[in-house]
N, C-alpha and C positions, 0 to 999 in steps of 0.2 A: 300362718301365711297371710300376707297383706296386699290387696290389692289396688293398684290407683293407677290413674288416668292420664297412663304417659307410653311411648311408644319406647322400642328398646331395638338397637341394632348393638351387632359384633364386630370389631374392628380391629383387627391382630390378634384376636382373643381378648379383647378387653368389651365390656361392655357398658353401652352408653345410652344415657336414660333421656329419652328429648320430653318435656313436662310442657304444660300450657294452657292457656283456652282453647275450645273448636274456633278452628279456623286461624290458629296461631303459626303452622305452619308441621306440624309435627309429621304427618305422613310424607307431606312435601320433599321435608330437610330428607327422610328416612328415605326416600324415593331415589335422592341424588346421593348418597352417601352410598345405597345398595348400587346403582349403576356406577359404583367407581371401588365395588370391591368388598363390599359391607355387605353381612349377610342380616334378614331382619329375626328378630325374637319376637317381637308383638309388637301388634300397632293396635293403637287406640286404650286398651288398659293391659296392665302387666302386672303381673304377681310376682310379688319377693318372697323371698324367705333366707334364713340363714343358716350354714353351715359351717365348723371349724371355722368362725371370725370372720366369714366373707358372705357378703352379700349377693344374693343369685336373683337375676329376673328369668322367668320364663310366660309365655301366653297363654292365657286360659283357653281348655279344650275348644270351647267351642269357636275362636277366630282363631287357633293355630294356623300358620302359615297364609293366612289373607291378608291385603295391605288397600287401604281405599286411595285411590287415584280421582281424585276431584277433578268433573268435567270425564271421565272414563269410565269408572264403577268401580264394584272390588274386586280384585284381582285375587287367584290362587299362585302363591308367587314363593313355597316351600317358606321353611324357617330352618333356624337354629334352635335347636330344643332349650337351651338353658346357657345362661352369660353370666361373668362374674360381673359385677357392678362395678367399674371403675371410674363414672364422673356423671356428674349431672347436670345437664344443661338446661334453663329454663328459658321457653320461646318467648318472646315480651315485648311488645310496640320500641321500636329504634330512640325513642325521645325515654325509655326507660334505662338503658343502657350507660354505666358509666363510661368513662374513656378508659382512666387508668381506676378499676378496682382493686381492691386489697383483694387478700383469701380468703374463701369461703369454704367453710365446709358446713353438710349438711347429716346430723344423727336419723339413720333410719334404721332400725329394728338395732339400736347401740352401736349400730357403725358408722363411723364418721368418713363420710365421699366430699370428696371435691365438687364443689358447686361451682356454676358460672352461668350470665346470662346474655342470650344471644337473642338477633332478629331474626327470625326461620328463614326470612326469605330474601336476605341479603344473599350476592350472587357467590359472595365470601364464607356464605354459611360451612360447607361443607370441609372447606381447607381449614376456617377455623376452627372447628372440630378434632378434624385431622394432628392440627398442630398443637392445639391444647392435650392432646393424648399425647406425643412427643416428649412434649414439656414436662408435664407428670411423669412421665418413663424417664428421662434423662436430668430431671432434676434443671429445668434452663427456667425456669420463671426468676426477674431478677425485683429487687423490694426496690417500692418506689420512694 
């Protein structure tokens, strides 16, 4: 089991890794994606591990079901016990961002997830999310 420093929401049953510096935006993004439907797995660190080929995040015991609200405190706001890892998004200053990037994928514990990276706190953040999960389910990404 591997642990790192990224927060993790459920999203039709897929799960989605938001990664970053403090203060990058990660409980944030996770804040407005759970107020439109997303339930959370961990915020602040997550542990993987893997099963039959698929990659699972879940939160360690001790911040199960807590999410910090900056400017509010931490909140006991339930969880989702365990997510399969379907994408990973990395939070990153807006001037890091390209327009049109190629695909990423990222090896974590030998499995290869879809990487991308976003600004946490673009007001677009969460629909992009939304819509990169789409795109991986329906196969609509088109090569530039």
């Amino acid at each position: 089991m591997e642990r790192i420093h990224a927060t993790c929401v459920l999203i039709k049953g897929k799960g989605v890794l938001l990664r970053g510096k403090p203060g990058s935006g990660k409980s944030d993004l996770a804040l407005r994606l759970m107020d439109d439907g997303a339930g959370l797995v961990a915020d602040d660190y997550t542990e993987l591990s893997t099963q039959d080929g698929i990659l699972y995040a879940n939160a360690p015991t001790a911040i199960e079901g807590l999410l910090e609200v900056r400017g509010v405190g931490i909140l006991r706001v339930g969880c989702v016990p365990r997510a399969p890892v379907t994408a990973i998004f990395d939070l990153v200053p807006l001037a890091e961002i390209e327009r049109l990037p190629g695909a990423q994928t990222e090896s974590i514990e030998g499995i290869d997830i879809p990487s991308f990276r976003l600004h946490g706190f673009d007001a677009s953040a969460p629909a992009k999310v939304r819509m990169t999960l789409k795109a991986l389910k329906e196969n609509l990404f088109q090569s530039t």
